[in-house]
C-alpha positions as CSV (number, residue, x, y, z in Angstrom):
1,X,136.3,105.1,119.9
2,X,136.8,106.8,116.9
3,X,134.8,104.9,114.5
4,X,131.9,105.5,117.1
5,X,132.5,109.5,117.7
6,X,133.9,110.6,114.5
7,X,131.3,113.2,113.7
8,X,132.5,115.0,116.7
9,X,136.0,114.1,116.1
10,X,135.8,115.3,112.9
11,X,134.6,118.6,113.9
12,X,137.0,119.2,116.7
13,X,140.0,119.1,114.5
14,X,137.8,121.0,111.8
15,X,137.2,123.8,114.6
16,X,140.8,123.8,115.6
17,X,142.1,124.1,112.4
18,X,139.8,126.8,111.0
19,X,140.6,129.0,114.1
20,X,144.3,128.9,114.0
21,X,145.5,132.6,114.9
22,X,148.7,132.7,112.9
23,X,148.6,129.7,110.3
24,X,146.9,128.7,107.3
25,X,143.7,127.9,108.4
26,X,142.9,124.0,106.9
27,X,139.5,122.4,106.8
28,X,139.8,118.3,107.4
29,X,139.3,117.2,103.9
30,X,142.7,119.5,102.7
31,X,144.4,118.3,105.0
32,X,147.1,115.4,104.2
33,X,145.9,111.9,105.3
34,X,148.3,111.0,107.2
35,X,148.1,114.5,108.9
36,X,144.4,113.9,109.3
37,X,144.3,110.9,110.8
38,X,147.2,111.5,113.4
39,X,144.8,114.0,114.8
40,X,142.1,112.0,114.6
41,X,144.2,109.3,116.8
42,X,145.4,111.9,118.8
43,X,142.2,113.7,119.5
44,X,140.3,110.6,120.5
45,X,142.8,110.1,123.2
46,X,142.3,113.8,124.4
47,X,138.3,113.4,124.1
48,X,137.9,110.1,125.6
49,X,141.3,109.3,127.7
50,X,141.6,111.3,130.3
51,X,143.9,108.4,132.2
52,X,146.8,109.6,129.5
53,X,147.9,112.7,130.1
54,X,147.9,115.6,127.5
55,X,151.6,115.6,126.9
56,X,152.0,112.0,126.3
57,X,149.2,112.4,123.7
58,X,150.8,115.1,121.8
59,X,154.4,114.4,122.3
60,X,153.6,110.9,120.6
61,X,151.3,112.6,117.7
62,X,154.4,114.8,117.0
63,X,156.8,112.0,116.9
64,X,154.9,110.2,114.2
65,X,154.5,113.6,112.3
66,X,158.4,113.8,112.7
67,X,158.9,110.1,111.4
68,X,156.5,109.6,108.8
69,X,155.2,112.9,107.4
70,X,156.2,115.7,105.2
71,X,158.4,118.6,106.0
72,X,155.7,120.4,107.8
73,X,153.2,117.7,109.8
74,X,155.2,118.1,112.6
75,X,155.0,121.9,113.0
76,X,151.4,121.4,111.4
77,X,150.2,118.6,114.3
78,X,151.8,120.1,117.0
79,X,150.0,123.7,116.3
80,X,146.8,122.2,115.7
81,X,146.6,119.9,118.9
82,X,148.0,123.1,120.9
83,X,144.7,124.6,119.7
84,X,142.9,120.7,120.3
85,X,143.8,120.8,124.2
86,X,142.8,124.6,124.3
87,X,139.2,123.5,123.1
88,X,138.8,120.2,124.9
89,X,141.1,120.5,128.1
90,X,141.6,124.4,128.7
91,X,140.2,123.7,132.2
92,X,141.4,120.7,133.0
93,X,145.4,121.3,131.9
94,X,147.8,123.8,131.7
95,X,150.0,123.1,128.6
């Protein structure tokens, strides 16, 4: 699904990221791969799953962050995809 979508994947994450409140605001090429493409996994699912529910999509995303990135993709994922599931769910979910 990704490989198909990933102009408007791409631009989801971009969008997210860019309006962070509080943060550094990122744009996709900065940010680290393995950041990057966790969202990109993670926003597919959000997009295009609706059958999974939003906290299985996220709590897994921030497990992998927590396992196999730096210091701060877990803080980093899970703020982003908070701002992911405001863009793309805000009507269907109540985080």
């Amino acid at each position: 699904l990704y490989i198909k979508n990933k102009t408007g994947i791409n631009e989801i994450i971009e969008n997210a990221a860019q309006s962070r409140k509080n943060d550094k605001k990122w744009k996709l090429n900065r940010m680290v791969r393995l950041d990057r493409d966790i969202l990109r996994i993670a926003t597919t699912e959000l997009v295009y799953r609706e059958d999974i529910p939003v906290e299985v999509i996220c709590n897994e995303a921030v497990k992998i962050a927590e396992k196999y990135g730096g210091d701060e993709s877990k803080k980093f994922v899970n703020g982003v995809l908070r701002d992911i599931v405001e863009l793309t769910r805000a009507k269907k979910v109540d985080v």
